[in-house]
N, CA, C and O of each residue as an XYZ file, in Angstrom:
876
protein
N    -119.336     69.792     40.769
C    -118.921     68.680     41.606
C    -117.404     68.553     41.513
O    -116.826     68.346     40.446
N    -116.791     68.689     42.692
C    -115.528     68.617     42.841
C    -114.311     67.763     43.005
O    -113.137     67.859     42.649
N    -115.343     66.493     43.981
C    -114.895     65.138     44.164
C    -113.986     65.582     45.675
O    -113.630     64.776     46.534
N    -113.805     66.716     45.688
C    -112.894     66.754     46.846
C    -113.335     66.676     48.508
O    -112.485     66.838     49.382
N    -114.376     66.482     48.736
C    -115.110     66.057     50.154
C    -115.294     64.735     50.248
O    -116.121     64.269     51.031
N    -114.508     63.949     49.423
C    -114.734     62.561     49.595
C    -112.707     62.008     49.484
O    -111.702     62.533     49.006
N    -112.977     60.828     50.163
C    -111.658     60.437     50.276
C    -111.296     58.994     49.256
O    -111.838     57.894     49.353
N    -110.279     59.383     48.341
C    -110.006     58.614     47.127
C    -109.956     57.341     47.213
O    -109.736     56.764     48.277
N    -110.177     56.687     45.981
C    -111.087     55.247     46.194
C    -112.112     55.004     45.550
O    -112.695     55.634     44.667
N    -112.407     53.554     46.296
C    -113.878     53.070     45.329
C    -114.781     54.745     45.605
O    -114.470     55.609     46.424
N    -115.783     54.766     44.746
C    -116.595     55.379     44.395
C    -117.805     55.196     44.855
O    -118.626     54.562     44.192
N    -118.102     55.726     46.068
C    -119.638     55.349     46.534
C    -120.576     56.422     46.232
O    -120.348     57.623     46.382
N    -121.854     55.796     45.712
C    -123.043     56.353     45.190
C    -124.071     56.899     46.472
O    -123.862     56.499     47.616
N    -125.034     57.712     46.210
C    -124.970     58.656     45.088
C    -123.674     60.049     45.670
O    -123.114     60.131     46.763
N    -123.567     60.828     44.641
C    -122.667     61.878     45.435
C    -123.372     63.206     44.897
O    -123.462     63.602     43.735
N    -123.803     63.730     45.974
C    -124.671     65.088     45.615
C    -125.628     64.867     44.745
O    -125.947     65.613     43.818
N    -126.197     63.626     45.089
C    -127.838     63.363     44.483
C    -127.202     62.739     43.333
O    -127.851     61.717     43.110
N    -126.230     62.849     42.473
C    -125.468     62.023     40.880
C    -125.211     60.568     41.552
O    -124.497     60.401     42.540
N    -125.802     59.694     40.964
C    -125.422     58.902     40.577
C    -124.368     58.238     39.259
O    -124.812     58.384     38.120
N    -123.087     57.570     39.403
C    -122.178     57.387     38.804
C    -121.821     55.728     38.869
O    -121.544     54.909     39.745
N    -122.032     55.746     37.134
C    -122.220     53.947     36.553
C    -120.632     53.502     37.172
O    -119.611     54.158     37.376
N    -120.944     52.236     37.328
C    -119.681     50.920     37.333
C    -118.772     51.665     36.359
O    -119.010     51.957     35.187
N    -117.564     51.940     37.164
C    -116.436     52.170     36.685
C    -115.517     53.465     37.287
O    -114.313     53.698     37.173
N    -116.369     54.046     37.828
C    -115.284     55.343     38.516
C    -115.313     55.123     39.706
O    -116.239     54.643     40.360
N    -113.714     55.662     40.245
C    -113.229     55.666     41.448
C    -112.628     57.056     41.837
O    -112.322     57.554     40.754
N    -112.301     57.942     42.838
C    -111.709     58.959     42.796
C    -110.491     59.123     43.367
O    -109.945     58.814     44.426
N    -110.227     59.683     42.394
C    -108.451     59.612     42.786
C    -107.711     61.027     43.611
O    -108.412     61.919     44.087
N    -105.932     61.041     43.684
C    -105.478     60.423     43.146
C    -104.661     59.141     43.921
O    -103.852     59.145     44.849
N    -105.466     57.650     42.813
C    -104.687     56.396     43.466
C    -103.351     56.610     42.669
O    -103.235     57.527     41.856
N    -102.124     55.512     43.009
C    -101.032     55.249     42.532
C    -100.883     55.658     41.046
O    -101.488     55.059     40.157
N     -99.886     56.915     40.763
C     -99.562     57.004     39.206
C    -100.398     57.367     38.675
O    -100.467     56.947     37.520
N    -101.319     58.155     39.052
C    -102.673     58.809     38.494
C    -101.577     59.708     37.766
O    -100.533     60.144     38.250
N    -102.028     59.855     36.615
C    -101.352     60.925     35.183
C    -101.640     61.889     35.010
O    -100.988     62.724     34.383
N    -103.196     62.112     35.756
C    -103.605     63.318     35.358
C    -103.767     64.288     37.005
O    -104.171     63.791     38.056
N    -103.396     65.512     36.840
C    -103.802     66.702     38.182
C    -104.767     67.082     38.371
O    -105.267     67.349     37.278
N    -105.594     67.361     39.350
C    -106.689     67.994     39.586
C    -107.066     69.145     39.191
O    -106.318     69.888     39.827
N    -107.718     69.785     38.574
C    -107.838     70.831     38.143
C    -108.070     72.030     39.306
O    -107.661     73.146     38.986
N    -108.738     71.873     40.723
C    -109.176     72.017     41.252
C    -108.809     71.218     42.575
O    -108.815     69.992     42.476
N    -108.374     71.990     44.259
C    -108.398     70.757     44.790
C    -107.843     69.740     44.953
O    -107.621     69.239     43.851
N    -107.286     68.805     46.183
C    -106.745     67.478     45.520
C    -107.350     66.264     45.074
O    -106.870     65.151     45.290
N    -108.770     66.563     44.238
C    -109.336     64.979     43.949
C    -110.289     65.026     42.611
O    -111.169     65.854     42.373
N    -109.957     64.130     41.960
C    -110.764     64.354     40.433
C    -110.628     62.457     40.337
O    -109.765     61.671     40.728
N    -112.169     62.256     39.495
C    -112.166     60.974     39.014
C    -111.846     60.501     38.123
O    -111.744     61.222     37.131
N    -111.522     59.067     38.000
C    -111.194     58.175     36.487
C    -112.148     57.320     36.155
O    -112.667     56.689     37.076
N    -112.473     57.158     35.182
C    -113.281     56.161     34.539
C    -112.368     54.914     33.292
O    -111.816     54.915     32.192
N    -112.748     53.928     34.504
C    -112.032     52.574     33.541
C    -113.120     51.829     32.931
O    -113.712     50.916     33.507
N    -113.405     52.288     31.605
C    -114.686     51.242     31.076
C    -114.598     49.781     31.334
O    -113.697     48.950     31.216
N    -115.733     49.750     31.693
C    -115.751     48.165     32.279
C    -115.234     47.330     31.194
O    -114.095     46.986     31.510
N    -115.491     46.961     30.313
C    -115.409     46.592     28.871
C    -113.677     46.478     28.942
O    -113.112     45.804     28.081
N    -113.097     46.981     29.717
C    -111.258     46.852     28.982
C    -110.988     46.058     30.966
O    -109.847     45.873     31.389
N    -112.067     45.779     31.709
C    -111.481     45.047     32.457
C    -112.516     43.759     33.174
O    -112.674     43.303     34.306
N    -113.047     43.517     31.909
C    -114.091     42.798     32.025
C    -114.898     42.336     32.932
O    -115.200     41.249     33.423
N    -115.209     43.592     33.046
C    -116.462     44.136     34.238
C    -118.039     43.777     33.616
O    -118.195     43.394     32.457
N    -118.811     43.907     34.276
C    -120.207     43.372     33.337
C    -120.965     45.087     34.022
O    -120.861     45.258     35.236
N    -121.700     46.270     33.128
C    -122.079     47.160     33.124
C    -123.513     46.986     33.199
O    -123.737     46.734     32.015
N    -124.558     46.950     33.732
C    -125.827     46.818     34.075
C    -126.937     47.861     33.157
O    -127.397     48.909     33.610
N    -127.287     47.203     31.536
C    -128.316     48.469     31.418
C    -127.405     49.459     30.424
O    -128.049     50.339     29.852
N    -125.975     49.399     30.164
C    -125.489     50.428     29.622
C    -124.176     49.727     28.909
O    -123.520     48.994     29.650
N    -123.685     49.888     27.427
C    -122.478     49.326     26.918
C    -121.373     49.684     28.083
O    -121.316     50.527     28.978
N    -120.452     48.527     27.580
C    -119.168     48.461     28.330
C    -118.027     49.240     28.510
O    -117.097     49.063     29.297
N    -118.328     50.732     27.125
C    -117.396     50.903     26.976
C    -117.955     52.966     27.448
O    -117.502     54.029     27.025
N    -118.663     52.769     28.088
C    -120.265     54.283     28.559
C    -120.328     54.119     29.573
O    -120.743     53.106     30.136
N    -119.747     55.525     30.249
C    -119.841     55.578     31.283
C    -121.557     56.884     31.547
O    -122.046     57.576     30.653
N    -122.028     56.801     32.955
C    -123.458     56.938     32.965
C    -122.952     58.111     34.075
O    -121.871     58.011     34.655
N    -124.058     59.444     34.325
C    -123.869     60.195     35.556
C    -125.391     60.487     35.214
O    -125.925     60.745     34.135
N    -126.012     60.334     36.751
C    -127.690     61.036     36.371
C    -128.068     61.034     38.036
O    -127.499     61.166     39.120
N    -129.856     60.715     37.302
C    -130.244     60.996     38.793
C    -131.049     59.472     39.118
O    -132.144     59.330     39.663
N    -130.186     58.475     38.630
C    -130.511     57.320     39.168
C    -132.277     57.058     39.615
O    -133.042     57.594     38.813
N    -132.836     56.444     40.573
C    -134.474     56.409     40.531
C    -135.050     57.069     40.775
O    -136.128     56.685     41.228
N    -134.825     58.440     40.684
C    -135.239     59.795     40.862
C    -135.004     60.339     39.482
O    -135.034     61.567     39.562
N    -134.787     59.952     38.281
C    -134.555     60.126     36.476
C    -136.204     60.890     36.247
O    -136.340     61.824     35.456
N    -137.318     60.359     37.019
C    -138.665     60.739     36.291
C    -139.300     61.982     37.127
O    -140.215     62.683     36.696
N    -138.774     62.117     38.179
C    -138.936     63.053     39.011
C    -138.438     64.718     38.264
O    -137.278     65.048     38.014
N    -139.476     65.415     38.070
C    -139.187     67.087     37.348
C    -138.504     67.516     38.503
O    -137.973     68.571     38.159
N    -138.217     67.289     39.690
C    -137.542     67.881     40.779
C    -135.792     67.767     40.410
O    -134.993     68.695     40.541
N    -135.634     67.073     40.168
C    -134.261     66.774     40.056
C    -134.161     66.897     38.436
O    -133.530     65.896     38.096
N    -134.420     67.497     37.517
C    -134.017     67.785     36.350
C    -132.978     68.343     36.338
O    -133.054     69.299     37.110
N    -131.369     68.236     35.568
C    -130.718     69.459     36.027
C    -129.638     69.714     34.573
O    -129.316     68.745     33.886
N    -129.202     71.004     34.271
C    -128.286     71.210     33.535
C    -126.630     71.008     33.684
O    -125.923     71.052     34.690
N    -126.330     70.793     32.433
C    -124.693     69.956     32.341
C    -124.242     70.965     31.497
O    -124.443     71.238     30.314
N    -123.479     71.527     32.535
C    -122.725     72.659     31.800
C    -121.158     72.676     31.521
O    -120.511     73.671     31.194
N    -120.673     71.397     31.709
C    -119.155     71.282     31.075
C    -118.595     70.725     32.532
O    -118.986     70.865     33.691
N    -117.349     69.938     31.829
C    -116.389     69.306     32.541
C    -114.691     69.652     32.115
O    -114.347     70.185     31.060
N    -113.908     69.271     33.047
C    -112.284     69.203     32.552
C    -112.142     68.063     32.515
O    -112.320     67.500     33.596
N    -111.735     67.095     31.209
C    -111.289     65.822     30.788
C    -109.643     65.841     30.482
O    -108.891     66.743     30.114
N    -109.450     64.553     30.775
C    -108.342     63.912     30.369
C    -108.411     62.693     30.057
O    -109.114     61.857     30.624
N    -107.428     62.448     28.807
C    -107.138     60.764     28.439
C    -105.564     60.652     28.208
O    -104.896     61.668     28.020
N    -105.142     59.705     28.222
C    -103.883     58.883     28.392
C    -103.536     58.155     26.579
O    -104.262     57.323     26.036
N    -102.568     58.617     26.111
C    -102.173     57.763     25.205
C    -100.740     57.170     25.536
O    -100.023     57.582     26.447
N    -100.338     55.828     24.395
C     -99.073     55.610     25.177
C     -98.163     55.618     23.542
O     -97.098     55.169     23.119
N     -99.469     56.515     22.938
C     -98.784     56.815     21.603
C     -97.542     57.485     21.193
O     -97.520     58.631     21.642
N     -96.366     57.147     20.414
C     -95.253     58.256     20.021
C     -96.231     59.206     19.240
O     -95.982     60.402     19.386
N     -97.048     58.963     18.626
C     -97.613     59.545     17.024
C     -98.084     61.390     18.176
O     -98.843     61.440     19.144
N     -97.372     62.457     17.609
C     -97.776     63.627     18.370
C     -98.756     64.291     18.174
O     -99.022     64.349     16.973
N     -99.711     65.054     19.072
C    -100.965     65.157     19.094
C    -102.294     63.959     19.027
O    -103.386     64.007     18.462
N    -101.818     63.191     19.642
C    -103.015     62.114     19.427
C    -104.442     62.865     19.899
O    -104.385     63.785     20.715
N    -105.445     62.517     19.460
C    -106.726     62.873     19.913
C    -107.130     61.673     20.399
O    -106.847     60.533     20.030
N    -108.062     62.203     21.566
C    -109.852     61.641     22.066
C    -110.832     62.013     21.859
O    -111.257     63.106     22.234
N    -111.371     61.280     21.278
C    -112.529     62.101     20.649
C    -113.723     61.098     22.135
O    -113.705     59.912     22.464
N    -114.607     62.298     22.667
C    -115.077     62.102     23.963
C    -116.277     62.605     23.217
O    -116.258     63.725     22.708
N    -117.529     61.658     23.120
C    -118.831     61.380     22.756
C    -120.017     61.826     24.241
O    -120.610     60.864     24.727
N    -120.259     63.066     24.791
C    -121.463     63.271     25.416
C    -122.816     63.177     24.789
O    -123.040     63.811     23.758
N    -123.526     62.598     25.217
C    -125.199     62.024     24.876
C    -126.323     62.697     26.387
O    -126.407     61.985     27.388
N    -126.869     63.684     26.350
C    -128.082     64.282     27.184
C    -128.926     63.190     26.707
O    -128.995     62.770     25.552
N    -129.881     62.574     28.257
C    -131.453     61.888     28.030
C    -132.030     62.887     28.950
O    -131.399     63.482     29.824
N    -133.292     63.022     28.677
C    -134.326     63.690     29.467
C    -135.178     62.330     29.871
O    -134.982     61.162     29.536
N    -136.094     62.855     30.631
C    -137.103     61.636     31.138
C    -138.781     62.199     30.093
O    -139.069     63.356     29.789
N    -139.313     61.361     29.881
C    -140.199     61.793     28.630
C    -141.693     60.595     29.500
O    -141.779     59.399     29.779
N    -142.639     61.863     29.641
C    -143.481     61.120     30.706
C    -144.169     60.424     30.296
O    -144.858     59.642     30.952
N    -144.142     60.577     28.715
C    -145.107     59.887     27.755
C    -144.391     58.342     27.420
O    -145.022     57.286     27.416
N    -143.904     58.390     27.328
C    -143.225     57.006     26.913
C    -142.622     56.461     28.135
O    -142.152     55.323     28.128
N    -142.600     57.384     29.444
C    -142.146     56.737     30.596
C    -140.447     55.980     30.593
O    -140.173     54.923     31.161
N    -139.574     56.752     29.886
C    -138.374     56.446     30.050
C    -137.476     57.509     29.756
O    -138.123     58.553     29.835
N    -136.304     57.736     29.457
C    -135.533     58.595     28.728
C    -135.428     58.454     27.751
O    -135.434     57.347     27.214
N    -135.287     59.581     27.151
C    -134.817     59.511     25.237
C    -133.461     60.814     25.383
O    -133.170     61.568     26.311
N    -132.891     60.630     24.061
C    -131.925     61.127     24.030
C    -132.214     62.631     23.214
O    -132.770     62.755     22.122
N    -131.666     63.724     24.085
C    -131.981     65.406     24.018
C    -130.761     65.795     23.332
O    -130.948     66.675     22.492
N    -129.599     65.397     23.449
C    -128.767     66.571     23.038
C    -127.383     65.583     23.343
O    -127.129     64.895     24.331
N    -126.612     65.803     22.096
C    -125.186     65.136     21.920
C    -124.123     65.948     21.048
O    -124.300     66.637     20.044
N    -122.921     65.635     21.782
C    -121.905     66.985     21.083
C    -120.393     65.670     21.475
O    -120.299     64.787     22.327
N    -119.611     66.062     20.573
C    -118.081     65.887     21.112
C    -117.397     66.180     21.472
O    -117.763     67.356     21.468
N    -116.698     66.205     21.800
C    -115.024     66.823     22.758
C    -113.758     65.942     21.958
O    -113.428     64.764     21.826
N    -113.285     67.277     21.526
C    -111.678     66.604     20.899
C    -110.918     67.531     21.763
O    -110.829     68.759     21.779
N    -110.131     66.113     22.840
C    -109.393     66.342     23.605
C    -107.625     65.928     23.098
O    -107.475     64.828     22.565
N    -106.706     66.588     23.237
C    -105.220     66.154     22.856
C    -104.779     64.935     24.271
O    -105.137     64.994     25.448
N    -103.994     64.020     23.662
C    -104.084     62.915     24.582
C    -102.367     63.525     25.456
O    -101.539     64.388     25.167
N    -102.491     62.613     26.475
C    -100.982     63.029     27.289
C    -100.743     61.662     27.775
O    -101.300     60.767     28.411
N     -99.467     61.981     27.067
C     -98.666     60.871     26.906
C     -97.188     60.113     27.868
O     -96.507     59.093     27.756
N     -97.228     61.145     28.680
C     -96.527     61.406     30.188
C     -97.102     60.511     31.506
O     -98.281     60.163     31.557
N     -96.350     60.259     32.318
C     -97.137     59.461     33.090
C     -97.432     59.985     34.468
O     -97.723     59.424     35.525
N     -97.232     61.460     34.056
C     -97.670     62.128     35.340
C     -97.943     63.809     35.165
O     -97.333     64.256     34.194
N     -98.584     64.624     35.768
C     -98.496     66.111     35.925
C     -98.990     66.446     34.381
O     -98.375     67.078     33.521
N     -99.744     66.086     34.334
C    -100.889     66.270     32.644
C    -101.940     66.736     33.222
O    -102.567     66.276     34.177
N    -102.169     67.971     32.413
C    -103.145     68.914     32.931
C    -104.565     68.725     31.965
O    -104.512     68.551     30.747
N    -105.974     68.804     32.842
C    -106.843     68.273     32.077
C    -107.332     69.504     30.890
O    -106.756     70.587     30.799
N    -108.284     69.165     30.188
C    -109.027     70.358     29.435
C    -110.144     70.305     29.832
O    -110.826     69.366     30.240
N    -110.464     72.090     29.614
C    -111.832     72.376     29.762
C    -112.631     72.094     28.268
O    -112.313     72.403     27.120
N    -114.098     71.190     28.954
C    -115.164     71.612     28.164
C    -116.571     71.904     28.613
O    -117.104     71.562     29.668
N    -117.125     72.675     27.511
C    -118.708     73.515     27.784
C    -119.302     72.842     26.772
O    -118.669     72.811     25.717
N    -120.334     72.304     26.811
C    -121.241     71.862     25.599
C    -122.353     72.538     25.612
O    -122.531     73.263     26.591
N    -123.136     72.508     24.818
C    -124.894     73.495     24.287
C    -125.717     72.740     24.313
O    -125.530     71.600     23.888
N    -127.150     73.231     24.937
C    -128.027     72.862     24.807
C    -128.130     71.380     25.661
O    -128.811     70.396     25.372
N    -127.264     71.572     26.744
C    -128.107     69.978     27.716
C    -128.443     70.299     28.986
O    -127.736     70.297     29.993
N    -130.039     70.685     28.796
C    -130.702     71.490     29.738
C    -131.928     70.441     29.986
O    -132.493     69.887     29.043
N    -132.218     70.264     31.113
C    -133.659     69.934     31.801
C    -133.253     68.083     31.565
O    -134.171     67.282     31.387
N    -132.297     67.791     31.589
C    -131.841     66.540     31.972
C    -131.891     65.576     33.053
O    -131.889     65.813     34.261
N    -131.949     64.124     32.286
C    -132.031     63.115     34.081
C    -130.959     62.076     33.699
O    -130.881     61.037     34.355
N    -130.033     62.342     32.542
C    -128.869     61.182     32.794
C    -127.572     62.052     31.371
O    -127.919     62.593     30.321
N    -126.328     61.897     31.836
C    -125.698     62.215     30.852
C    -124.983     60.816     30.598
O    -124.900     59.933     31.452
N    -124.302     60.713     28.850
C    -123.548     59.116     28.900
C    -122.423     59.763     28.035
O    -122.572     60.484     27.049
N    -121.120     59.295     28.694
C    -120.045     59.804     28.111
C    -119.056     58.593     27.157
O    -118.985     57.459     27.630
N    -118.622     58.773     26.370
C    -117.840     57.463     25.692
C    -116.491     58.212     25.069
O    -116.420     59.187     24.321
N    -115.724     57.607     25.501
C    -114.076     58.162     24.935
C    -113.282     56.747     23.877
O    -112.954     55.606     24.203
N    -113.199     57.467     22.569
C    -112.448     56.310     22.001
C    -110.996     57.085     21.767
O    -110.842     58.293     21.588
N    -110.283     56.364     21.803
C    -108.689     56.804     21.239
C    -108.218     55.700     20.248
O    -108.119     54.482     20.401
N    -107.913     56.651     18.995
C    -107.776     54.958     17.286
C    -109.215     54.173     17.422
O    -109.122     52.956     17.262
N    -110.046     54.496     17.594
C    -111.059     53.995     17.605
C    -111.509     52.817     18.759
O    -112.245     51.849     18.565
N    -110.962     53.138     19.767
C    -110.777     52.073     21.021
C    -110.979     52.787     22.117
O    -110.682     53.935     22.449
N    -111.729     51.606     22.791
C    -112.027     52.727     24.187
C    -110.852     52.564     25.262
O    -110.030     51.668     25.451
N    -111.170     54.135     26.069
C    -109.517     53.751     26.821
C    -110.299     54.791     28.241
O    -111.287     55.516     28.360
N    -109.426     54.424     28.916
C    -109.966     55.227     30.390
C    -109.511     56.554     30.332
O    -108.501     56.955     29.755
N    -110.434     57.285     31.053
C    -110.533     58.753     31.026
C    -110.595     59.157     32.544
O    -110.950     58.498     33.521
N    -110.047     60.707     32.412
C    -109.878     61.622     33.896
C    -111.237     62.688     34.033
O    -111.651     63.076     32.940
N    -111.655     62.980     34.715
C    -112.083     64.441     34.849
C    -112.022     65.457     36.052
O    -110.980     65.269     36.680
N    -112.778     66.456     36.578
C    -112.664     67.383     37.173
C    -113.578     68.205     37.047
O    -114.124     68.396     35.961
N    -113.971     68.967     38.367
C    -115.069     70.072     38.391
C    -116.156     69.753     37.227
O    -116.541     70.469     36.302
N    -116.462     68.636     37.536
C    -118.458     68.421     36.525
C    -119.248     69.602     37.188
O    -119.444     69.639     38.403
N    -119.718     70.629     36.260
C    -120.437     71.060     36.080
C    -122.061     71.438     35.965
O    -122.556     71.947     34.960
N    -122.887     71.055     37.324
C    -123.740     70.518     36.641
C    -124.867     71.645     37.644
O    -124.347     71.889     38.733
N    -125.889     72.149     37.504
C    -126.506     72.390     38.122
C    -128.736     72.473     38.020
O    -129.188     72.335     36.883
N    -129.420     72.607     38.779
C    -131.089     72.758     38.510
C    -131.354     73.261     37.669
O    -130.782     74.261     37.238
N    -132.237     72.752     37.220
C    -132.879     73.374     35.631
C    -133.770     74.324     36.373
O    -133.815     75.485     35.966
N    -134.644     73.890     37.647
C    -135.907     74.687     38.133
C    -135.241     74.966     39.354
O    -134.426     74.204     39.874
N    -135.680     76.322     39.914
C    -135.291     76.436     41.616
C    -136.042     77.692     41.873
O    -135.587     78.798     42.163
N    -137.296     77.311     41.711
C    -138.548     78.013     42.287
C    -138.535     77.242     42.964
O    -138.030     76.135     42.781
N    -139.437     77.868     44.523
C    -139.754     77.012     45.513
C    -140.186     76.144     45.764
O    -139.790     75.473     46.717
N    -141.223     75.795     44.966
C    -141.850     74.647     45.301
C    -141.394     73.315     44.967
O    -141.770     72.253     45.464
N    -140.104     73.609     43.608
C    -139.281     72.677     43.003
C    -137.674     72.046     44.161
O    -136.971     71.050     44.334
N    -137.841     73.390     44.631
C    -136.388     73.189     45.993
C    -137.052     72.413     47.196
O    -136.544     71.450     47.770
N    -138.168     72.942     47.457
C    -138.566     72.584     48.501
C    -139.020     71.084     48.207
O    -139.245     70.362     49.179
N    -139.135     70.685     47.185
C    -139.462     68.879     46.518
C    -138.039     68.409     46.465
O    -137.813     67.265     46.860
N    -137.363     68.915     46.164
C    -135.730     68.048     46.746
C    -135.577     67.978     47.829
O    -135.683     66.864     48.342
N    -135.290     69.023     48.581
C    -135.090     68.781     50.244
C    -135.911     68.132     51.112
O    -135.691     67.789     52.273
N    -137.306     67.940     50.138
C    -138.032     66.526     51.223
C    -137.912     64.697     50.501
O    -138.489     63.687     50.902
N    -137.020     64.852     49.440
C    -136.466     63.832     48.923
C    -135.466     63.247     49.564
O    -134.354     63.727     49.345
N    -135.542     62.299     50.334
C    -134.244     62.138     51.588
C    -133.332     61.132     50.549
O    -133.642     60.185     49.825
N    -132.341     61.670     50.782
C    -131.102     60.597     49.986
C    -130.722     59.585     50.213
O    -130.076     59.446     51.252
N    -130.929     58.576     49.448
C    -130.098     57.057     49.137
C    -129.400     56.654     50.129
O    -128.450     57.412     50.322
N    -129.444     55.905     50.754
C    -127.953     55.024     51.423
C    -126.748     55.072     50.855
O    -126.905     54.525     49.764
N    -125.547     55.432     50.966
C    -124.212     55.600     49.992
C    -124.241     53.959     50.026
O    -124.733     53.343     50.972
N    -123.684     53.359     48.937
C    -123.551     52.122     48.627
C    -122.640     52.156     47.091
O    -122.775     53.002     46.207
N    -121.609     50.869     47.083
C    -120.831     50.696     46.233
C    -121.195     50.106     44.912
O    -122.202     49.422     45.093
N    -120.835     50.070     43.709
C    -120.892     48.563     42.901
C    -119.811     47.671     42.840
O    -118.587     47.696     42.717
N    -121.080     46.572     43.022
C    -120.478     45.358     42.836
C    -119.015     44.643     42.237
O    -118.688     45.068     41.129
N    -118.313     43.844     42.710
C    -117.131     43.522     41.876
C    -116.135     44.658     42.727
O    -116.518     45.633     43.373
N    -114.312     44.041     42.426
C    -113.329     44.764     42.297
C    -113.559     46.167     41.500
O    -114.227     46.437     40.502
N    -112.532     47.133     42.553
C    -112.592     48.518     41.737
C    -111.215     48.122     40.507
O    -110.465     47.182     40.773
N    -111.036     48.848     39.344
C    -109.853     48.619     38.872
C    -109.505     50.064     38.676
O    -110.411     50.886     38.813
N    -107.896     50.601     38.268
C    -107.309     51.766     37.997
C    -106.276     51.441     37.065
O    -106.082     50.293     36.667
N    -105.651     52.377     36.732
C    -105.101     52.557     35.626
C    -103.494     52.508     36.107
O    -103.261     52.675     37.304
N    -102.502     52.303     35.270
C    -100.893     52.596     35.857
C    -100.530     52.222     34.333
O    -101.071     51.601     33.418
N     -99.458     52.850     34.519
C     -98.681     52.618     33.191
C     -98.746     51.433     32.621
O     -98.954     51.423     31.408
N     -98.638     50.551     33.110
C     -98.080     49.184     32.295
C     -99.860     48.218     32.597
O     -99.931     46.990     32.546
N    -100.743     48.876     32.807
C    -102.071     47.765     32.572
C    -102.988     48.415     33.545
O    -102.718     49.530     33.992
N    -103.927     47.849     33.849
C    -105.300     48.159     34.628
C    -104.830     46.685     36.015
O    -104.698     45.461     35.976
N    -104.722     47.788     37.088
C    -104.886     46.468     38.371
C    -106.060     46.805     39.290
O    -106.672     47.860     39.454
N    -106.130     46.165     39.581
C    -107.147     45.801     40.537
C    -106.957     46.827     42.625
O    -106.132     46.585     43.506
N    -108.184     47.933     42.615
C    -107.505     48.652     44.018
C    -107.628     48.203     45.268
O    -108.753     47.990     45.719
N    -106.397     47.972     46.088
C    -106.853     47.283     47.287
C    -107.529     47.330     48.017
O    -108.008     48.439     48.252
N    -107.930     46.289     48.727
C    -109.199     46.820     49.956
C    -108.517     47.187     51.151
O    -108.785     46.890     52.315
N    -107.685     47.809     50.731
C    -106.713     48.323     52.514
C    -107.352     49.474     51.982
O    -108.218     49.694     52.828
N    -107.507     50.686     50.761
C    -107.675     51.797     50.671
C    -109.150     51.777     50.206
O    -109.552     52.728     49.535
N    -110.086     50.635     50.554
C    -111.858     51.361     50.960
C    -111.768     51.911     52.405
O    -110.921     51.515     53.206
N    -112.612     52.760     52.654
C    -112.349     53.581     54.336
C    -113.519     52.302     54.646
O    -114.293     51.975     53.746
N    -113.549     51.797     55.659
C    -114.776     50.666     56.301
C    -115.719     51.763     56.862
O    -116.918     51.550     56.684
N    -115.394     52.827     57.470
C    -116.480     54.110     57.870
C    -117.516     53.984     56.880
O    -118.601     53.655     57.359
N    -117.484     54.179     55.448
C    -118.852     54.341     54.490
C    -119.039     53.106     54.484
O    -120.150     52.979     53.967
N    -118.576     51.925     54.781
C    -119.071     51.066     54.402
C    -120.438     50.903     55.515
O    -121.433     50.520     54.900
N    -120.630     51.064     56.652
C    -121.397     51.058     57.310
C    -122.374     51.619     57.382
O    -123.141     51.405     58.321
């Protein structure tokens, strides 16, 4: 997933069947720090939690990508095979780290919910520049046959907003009868969440105008 067939801004759901929790928008808006890896468009995630957003179902400070009410459905199971991240410090201290917490749930038919399959970290070097910071690649193991990934970035032990690029993600199954059960799965209405979008700029988190939602998706 590239982000680049969509035009930057609030973040409307679902995008290529992913659904993506309260808090990302795709950029790049004003003073975005980080480059696209790929393309001109990669997303940010401002944990709700640092702009006191209320997160539905998930901490404030976790951001969510899955397959939304389609999670129990074996059709849409799919593998997460790595992303390019970025985080922002406004630290002098050199080499700061992010340490970036991925958590795999599968859907478990027996208990009728998700449980958690597979979790790894990412120690990312922070950039401390307020512009033309190039993201990193990561690959993680073993998060296969999945219906939600949850990502959490702390920096000093604090959560702080994060970049990414080219998510990685593709079908666990694509025998026919499994393809042919997606393509008669008709997709969602694109629709926003609730509340102001917020973004990031040097000096605080503001709030993005509604001159730059397109009114086209809104309809």
């Amino acid at each position: 997933l590239q982000f680049d067939d969509v035009p930057s801004g609030p973040f409307f759901n679902p995008y290529q069947r992913f659904w993506f929790s309260k808090g990302f928008l795709v950029g790049p808006p004003p003073l975005m720090p980080f480059i696209p890896s790929s393309g001109g468009r990669l997303v940010e995630f401002v944990p709700p939690v640092l702009s006191n957003s209320s997160a539905v179902g998930i901490s404030g400070d976790t951001a969510q990508i899955g397959m939304g009410k389609l999670a129990s459905s074996p059709c849409f199971q799919f593998d997460f095979l790595g992303m390019n991240l970025g985080c922002h410090s406004d630290s002098a201290v050199p080499n700061q780290l992010c340490v970036f917490t991925f958590t795999g749930y599968r859907w478990d038919a027996n208990q009728a919910k998700e449980t958690e399959a597979a979790s790894q970290e990412a120690w990312v070097n922070a950039c401390n520049k307020s512009s033309d910071c190039p993201l990193t690649s990561f690959s993680p193991l073993g998060f296969t046959g999945l219906s939600s990934i949850l990502v959490t970035l702390h920096v000093d032990g604090r959560p702080q907003v994060w970049w990414a690029d080219d998510l990685r993600v593709g079908w666990t199954k694509n025998d026919c009868a499994t393809a042919s059960c997606r393509r008669q799965t008709q997709p969602e209405v694109s629709q926003l969440h609730s509340g102001p979008t917020w973004f990031w700029t040097p000096s605080g988190l503001r709030i993005l105008s509604s001159s730059r939602i397109n009114p086209h998706l809104l309809g």
